[in-house]
N, C-alpha and C positions, 0 to 999 in steps of 0.2 A: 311244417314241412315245405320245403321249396322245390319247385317243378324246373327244370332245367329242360331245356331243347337241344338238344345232340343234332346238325343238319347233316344230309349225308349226299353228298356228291357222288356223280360215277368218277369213281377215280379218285375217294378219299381213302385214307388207309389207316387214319388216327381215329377215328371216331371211336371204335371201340374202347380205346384208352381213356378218350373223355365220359364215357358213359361210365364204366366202373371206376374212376376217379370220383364221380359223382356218390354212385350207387355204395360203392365196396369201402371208399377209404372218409366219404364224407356221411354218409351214410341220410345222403338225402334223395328223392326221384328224379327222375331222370328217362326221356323216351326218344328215341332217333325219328326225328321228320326229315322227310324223303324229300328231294327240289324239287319235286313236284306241287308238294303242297302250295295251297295260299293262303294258311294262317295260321297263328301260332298264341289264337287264343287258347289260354288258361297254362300259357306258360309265363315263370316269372323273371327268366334270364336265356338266352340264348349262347351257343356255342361252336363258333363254325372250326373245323378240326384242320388237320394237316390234312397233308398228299398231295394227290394230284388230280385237280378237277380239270373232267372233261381232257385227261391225259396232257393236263400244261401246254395245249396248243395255242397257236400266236402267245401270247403272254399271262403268266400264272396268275390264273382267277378271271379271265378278261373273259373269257366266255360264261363263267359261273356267274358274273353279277348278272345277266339275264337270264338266270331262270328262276321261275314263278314264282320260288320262295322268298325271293331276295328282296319283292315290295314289301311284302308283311316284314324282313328284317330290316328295312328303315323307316318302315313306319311304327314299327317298337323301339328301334333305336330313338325316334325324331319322341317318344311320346317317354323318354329318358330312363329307359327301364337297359339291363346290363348287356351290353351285346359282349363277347370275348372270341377274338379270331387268332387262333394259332396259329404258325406257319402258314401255310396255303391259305388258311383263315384270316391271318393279316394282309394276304396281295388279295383275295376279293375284297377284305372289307378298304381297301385302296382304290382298286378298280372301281367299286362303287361308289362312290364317292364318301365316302363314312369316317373316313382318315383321308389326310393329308399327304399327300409325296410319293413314290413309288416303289418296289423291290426290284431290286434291279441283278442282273447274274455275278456271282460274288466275285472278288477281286481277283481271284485264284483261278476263274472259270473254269472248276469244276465244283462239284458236290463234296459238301462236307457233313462229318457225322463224328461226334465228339463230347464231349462234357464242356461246355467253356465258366471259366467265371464270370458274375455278373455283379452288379450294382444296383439297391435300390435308392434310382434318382428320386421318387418323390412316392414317401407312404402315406399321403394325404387321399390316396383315390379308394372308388369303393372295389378298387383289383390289389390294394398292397396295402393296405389300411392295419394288418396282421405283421409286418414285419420293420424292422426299425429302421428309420430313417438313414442312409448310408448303409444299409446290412449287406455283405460279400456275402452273395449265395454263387450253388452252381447249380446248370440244368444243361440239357442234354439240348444239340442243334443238331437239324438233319437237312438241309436244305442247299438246291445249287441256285437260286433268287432269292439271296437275304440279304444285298447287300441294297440300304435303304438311304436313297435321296430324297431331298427336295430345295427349292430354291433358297436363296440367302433369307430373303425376307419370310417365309414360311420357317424357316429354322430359327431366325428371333422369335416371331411367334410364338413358336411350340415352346421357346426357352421364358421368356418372357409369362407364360401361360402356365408354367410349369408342367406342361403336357409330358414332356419326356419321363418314362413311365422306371424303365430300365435299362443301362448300359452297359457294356460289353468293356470288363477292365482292361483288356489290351484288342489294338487292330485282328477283329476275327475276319472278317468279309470283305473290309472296305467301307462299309458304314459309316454314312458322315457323321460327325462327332461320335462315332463309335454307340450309335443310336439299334437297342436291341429291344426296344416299343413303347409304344406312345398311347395318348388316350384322345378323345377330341378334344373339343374345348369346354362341352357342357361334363366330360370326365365320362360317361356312364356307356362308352365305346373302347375295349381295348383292343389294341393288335401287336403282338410277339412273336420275334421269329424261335425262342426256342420253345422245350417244348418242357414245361409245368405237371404237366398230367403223368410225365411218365418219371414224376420226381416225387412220388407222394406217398411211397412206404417204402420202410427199411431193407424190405425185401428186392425190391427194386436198384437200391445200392443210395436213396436219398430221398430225406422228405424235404427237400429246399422248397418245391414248388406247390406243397401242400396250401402254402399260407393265401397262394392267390384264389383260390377256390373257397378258404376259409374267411378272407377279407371279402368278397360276396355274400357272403352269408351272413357273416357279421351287420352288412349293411341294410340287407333285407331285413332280416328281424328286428333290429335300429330302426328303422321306419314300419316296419307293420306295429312294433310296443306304441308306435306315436300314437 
């Protein structure tokens, strides 16, 4: 069984999503730690949710990577065990420095909420390891800061590194190269703006996003059989 870390911000509103994504559709544990905590032993992967931490003031996530919980999440990140930031979860795990580049207010400035199609750019990590390499899936985006830069040389990087995780098959945001998330470089850091968790039974209208919650787990038990 794999113990999963649900973080809950004031001002997050996905968490519950990720917790019964866990519990109900993967049928592993799962417990919501509070930013207050400072630690996150005896868990075996982390998962920071969407929303809106600390209500997206000055810039989304930029006051979330100071609070308390967020050393214990780079020192499990830095000690290469799985962090996964959704949405709002991808601009802290940005803010913090955990990821590369920025989210930036989408091209459209305003808020989008939609199904989009996506691309998986590389099923070599341990977040997409479950579905085929080039596979067209779709997942649900809800966000008005998804539109993601960073400089010329940081995007050979990423390309070069094969970091870029998942693409966005047409202009959704403004997203440089149509970039819809990345991993770091040691891979066991993800950040996505759509949202996985609420694509993971039929009932919901799609299990596209099942397989990334499923590509963890795969990898886990992969190294615990070692």
């Amino acid at each position: 069984m794999m113990k999963f870390a649900v973080l809950v911000f004031p001002g997050s509103n996905c968490d519950a999503d990720l917790y019964h994504a866990i519990v109900d559709a993967c049928h592993e544990e799962a417990a919501y730690v509070p930013y207050t905590a400072t630690s996150l032993a005896g868990f075996d992967a982390v998962l920071i949710p969407g929303g809106f931490s600390y209500g997206d003031y000055l810039r989304s996530g930029a006051i979330a990577k100071l609070a308390p919980i967020m050393a214990a999440v780079i020192e499990f990140a830095e000690a290469g065990k799985p962090v996964l930031g959704i949405c709002n979860g991808f601009q802290i795990l940005t803010e913090a420095g955990l990821l590369p580049g920025t989210l930036m207010p989408n091209r459209q400035t305003h808020f989008l909420c939609d199904t989009v199609a996506l691309q998986v750019t590389n099923n070599q990590t341990m977040f997409t390891n479950q579905y085929a390499n080039g596979a067209q899936i779709a997942l649900p985006i809800a966000h008005g800061e998804g539109n993601y830069y960073c400089d010329a040389q940081t995007l050979a990087t990423l390309k070069a590194n094969q970091q870029i995780a998942f693409t966005y098959q047409e202009d959704v945001n403004g997203s440089l190269a149509n970039i819809a998330g990345i991993t770091n470089q040691q891979g066991n850091v993800l950040g996505m703006m759509p949202h996985p968790e609420r694509a993971v039974e039929a009932l919901l209208g799609s299990t596209d996003g099942l397989n990334v919650f499923k590509s963890i787990l795969t990898t886990f038990k992969g190294v615990s059989q070692v």
